[in-house]
C-alpha positions, -999 to +999 in steps of 0.1 A: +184+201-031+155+223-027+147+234+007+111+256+017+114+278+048+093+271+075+081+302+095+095+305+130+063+304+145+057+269+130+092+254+135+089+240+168+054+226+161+039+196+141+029+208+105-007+218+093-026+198+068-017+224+042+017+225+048+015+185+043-006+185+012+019+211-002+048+192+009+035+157-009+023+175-043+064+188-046+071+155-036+055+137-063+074+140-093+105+128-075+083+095-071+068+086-101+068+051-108+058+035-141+029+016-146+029-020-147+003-038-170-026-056-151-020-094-149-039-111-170-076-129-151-072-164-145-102-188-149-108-207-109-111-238-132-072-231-141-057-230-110-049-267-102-021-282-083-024-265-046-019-287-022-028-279+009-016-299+041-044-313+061-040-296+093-036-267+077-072-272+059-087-279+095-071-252+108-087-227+081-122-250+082-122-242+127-118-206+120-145-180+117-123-175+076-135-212+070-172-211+082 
């Protein structure tokens, strides 16, 4: 493991913005994560079969998401 001294001065308090910006960009390649392809768009005329339960619906339809 690879450790970065920290200047005494700086030990006891919270880290600058640079020492955080340096800190994530040695970071970063241990995280790399592979992309996953997009999903594919689906058509609103091909989504069938939700059922929604009807106080449910006049839940969402009272609420200020429901107009």
């Amino acid at each position: 493991m690879t450790t970065y001294p920290v200047s005494p001065e700086r030990h006891d308090s919270d880290p600058s913005l640079a020492e955080l910006l340096g800190a994530g960009e040695r970071m970063a390649p241990h995280w790399v994560v592979p992309a996953d392809p997009a999903p594919a768009p689906v058509s609103p005329a091909a989504i069938h079969g939700v059922v929604v339960p009807d106080a449910s619906a006049r839940l969402i339809a009272a609420s200020a998401y429901g107009g």
